[in-house]
N, C-alpha and C positions, 0 to 999 in steps of 0.2 A: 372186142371180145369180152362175154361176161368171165364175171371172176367166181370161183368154186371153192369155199371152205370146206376140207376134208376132215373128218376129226372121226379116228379109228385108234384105237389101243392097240389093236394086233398089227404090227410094223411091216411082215407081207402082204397083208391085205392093204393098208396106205398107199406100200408101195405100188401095186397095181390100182388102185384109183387114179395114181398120179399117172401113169402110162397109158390109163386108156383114156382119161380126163384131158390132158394136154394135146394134145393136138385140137381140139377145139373150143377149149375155154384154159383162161387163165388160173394156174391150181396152184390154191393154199393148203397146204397138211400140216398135220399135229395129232400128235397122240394125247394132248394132255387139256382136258375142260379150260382149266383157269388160261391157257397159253391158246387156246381157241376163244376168249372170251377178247383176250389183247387183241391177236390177229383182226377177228371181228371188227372190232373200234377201228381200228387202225387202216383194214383197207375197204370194210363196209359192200363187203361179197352179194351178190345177185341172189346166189346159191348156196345155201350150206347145208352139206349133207353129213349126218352125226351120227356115229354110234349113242345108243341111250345108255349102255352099262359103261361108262370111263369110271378111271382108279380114283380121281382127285375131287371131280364135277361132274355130276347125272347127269348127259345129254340133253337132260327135259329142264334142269335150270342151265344151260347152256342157249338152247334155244327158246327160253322165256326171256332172256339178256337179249336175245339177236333182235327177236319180236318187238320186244319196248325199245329196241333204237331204230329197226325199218322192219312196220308191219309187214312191207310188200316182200321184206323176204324169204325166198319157199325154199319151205326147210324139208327136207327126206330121211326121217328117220332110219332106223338100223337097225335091228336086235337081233338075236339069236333066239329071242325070249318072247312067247308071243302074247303074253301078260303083262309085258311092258307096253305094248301098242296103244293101249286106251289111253295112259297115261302120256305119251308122246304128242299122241292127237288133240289131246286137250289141253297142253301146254302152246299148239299154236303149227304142229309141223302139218305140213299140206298130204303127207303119206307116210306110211310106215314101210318097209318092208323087210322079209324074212331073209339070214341067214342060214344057209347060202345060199347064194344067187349068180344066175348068168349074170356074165358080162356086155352083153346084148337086152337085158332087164332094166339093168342103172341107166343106160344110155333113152330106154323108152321112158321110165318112169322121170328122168329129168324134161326130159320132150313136153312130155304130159300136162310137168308143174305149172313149166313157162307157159304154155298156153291156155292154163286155168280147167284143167280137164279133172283135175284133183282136188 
């Protein structure tokens, strides 16, 4: 099973990453950049999918840290904000996408990553 870093600040939204994410990939959550940055190291996820606006660490030097330890991991940004997008892209994530989203969205746009369609 790949493994899935979830990294969202809003705590019902996490929580349902981790419910529709589990059942078929192994899911890591955290609301907080620096404590996705440990996770990261630590179990070295397939997948990490980030909010860009976090309280502690901007999702874009979250996934700048992921990128310089495993280029090959496809990172799916998150925003609310769609001014943050450029900025995500360019720091190394394979997609952005907008707030809010179906829950049938996350599921294609991860499909996508993995098979290099992004």
């Amino acid at each position: 099973m790949l493994k899935v870093l979830v990294v969202e600040d809003e705590i019902e939204l996490l929580e349902l990453y981790d419910i529709i994410l589990s059942k078929k990939y192994i899911v890591f959550t955290t609301d907080s950049g620096r404590e996705a940055i440990d996770i990261f190291d630590r179990e070295n996820p397939e997948i990490l999918i980030i909010d860009i606006k976090l309280p502690d660490i901007s999702g874009v030097e979250v996934t700048k840290h992921a990128k310089s330890k495993n280029p090959d991991v496809a990172v799916i940004g998150v925003s609310a904000y769609r001014e943050r997008f450029k900025e995500a892209l360019d720091a190394g994530a394979a997609t952005v996408i907008q707030k809010p989203f179906l829950v049938k969205q996350i599921h294609k746009v991860i499909e996508d990553v993995l098979q290099g369609k992004m």
